[in-house]
N, C-alpha and C positions, 0 to 999 in steps of 0.2 A: 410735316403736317402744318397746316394753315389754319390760323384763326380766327373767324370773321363775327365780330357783332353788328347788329344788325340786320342780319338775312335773312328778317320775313319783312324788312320794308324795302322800297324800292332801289333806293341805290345799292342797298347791301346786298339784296337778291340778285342784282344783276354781278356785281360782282363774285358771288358763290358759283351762278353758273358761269361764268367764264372762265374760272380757274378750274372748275369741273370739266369741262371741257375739255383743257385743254392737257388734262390729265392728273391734274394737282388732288391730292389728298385737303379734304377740308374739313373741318371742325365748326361747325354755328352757333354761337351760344344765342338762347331764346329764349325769350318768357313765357311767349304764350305757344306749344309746340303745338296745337290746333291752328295753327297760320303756318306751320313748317311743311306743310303736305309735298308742296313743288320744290323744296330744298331734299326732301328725302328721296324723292321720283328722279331728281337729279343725282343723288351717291354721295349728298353729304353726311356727316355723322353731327346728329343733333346732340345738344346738351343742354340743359334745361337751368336756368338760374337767369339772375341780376346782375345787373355790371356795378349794382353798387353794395353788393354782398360776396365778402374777400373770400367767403369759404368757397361759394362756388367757381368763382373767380378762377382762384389759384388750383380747385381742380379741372377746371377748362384749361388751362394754359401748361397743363404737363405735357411735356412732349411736344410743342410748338414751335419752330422755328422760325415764323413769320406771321406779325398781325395786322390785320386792318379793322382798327375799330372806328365805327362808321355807325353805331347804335347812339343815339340822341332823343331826346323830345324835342318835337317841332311847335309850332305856335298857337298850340290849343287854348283859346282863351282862357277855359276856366282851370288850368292849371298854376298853381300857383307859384310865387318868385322863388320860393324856397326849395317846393320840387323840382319845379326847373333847374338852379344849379344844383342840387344832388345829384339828379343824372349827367346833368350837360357837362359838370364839371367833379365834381366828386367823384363821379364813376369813373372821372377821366386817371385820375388819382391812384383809386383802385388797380386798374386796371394796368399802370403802368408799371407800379408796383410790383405786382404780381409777374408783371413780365420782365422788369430787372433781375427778380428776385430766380426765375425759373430760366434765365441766360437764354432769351431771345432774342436772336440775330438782327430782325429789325422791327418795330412797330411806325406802323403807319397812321396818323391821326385823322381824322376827319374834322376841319374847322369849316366856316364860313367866311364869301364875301363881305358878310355884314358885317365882320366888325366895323370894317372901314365906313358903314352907314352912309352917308350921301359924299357922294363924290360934290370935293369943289373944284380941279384942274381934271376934266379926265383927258385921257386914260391915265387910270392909278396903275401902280405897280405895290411889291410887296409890302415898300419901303413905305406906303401911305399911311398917315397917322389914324390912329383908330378914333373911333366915332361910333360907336354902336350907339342903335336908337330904340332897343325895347329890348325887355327881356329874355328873351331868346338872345338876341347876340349879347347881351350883358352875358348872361352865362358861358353862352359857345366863343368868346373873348376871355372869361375866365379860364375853362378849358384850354383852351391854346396856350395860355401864359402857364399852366400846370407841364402841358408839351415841350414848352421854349425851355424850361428850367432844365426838364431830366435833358435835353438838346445839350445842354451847358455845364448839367453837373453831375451827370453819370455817366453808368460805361453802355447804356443800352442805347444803340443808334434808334432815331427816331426822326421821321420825315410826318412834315403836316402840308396839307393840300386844302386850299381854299376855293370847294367848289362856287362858282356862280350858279345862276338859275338854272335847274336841272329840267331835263323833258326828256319823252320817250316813252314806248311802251311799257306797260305798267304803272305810268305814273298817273294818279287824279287829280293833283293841285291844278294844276292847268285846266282842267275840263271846264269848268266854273265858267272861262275866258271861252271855250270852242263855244262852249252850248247857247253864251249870251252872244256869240256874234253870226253863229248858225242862225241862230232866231231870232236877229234884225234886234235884240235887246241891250244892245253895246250900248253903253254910255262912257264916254271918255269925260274924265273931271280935270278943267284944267286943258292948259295948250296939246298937250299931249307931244311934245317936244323933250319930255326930258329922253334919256339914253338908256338903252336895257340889254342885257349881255345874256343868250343863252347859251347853253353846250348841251348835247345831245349826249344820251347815255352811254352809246358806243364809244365814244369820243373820250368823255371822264373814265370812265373803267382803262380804257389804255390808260390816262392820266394816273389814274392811280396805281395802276401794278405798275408802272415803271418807278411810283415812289417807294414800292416794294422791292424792288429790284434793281434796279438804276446803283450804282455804287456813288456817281453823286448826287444822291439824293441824302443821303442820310446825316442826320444834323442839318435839312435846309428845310426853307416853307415854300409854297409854291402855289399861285394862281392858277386856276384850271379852269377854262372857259371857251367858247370859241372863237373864232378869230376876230369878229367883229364883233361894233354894237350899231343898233339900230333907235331910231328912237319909238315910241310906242306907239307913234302914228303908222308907221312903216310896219312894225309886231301888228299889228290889227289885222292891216292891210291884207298881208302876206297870209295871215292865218285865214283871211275872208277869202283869198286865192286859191289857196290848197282846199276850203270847203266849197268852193263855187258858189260863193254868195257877194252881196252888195258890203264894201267894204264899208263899214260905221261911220256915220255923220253926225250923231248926238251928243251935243255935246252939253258940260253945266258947271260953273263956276266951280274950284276943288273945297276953298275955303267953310264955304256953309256945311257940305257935306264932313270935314275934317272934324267941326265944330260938333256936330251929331255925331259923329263915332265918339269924341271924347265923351259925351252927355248921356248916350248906351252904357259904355264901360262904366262910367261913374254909379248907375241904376244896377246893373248886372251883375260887375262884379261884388259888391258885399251878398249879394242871395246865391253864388256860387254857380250864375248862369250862364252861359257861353255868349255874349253880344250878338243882335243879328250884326251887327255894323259898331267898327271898332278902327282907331287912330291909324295901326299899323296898315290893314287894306288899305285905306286911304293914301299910304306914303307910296305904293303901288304908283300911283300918279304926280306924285310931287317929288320924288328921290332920284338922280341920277346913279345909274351904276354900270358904270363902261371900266374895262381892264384891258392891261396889254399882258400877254403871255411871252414874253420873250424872255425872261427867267428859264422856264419849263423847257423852252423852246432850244435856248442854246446849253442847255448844263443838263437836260435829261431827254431830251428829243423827241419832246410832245411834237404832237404833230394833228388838231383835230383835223378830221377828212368830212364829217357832212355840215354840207352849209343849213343855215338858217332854212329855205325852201324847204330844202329836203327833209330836215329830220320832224320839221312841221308838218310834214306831209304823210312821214312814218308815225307818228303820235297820232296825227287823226285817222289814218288808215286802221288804228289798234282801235281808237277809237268804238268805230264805225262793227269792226269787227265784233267786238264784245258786248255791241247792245249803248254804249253810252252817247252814242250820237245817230242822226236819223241815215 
């Protein structure tokens, strides 16, 4: 039996079904089981709890043989530094825990690129000093260093993977970028030169069951990305390509606008409001973040298969299909 948190968000979902798929018994611990609909149509066995509540915890993980915890909060402005690392990293705690404790073969962690925050030599590798630059990777940086220890000090094998920019069906963060360069509203802040690494969904989920399975993987970290990067003139470009539109020409200095995201947060955050406009989109355009996979590559036999084009192409075709694009 397998057991996945996260599997009513997108990465985790895709991972549920592939291991359903492919005939695997799965287990999804959830909060909310009114988001579980397409994990149950698929034959997983739902369970209902917090990854940072041990009771439920340790009774999701009886009987488990293999985890991939992949459950996080993402970069909701109006959540605060302290919920943030409770789940990001507290649950991470929990959760390991409870899988030491119940003689789990391997868990698999879910980190980020971000620790490493803006690349200054790319391409990075694992070895690259961290640099987290908001809280979200402040957290999902504490989380990993929870991962690196039980890596170092117990008997429970465990592999962490640092995905980069995720795309693919199901996923919406991106939309934001199709819909503003679909409708000629692109603004580019800044040269638009820095470096941006994405991996396609299909591509990561191999990535990750091999950290599941891969015999060396356990006890290692590992970058998961696709094979290039491009810089964000070229990401535009391409994404104006695959929509058959005019690729973005507007352009406006990054600085003024960085200066305004700080000045929103500053107002928003004490009334407990979400910013329209906040410091981190902003780094969007001022951060490089290029990796090389050749760790993954030669020690567990990553291998991503769709290029950039392509899997831009599959994101907006889901798109298209579901109503979010014309």
């Amino acid at each position: 039996m397998i057991l996945v948190t996260g599997g009513t968000g997108f990465t985790g979902s895709h991972v549920c079904e592939r291991l359903l798929q492919h005939g695997k018994r799965v287990r999804a611990l959830v909060r909310d089981p009114a988001r579980a609909a397409d994990l149950q149509r698929w034959g997983a066995q739902i369970v209902v709890g917090d990854i940072r509540d041990e009771t439920a915890v340790t009774a999701a993980m009886a009987g488990i043989d293999t985890v991939y915890h992949i459950a996080a909060t993402f970069r909701q402005e109006n959540i605060s530094r302290a919920d943030m690392f409770a789940i990001n990293a507290d649950g991470v705690r929990v959760m390991l825990d409870a899988a030491e404790q119940a003689g789990v073969g391997r868990f698999v962690h879910c980190s980020t690129v971000g620790v490493h925050g803006d690349i200054d030599d790319p391409p990075a590798d694992e070895t690259a000093p961290y640099k987290p630059g908001d809280d979200y990777q402040d957290a999902k940086l504490a989380g990993e260093k929870i991962a690196i220890a039980y890596q170092k000090d117990s008997s429970l094998p465990v592999a962490i993977f640092r995905p980069a920019g995720i795309h693919g069906p199901r996923d919406l963060r991106f939309l934001k970028l199709f819909r503003a360069i679909e409708n000629g509203r692109w603004i580019t802040f800044g040269s638009g030169e820095v470096l941006y690494q994405l991996v396609y969904i299909d591509d990561l989920v191999d990535g990750i069951l091999l950290c599941g399975t891969h015999p060396n993987a356990a006890d290692e970290t590992f970058i998961l990305t696709g094979r290039e990067a491009v810089t964000l003139n070229q990401l535009t470009a391409t994404i104006a390509a695959v929509l058959d539109v005019r690729p973005p020409r507007l352009r406006f200095p990054v600085m003024p606008v960085y200066l305004a995201g700080w000045a929103c947060e500053m107002v928003c955050k004490p009334l407990g409001i979400e910013p329209p406009l906040y410091r981190r989109r902003v780094d969007f355009f001022r951060k490089t973040r290029s990796f090389n996979i050749i760790k993954a590559q030669s020690e567990i036999d990553y291998s991503p298969q769709v290029t950039l084009e392509a899997g831009l192409r599959r994101t907006a075709a889901w798109y298209r299909a579901n109503g979010y694009l014309k």
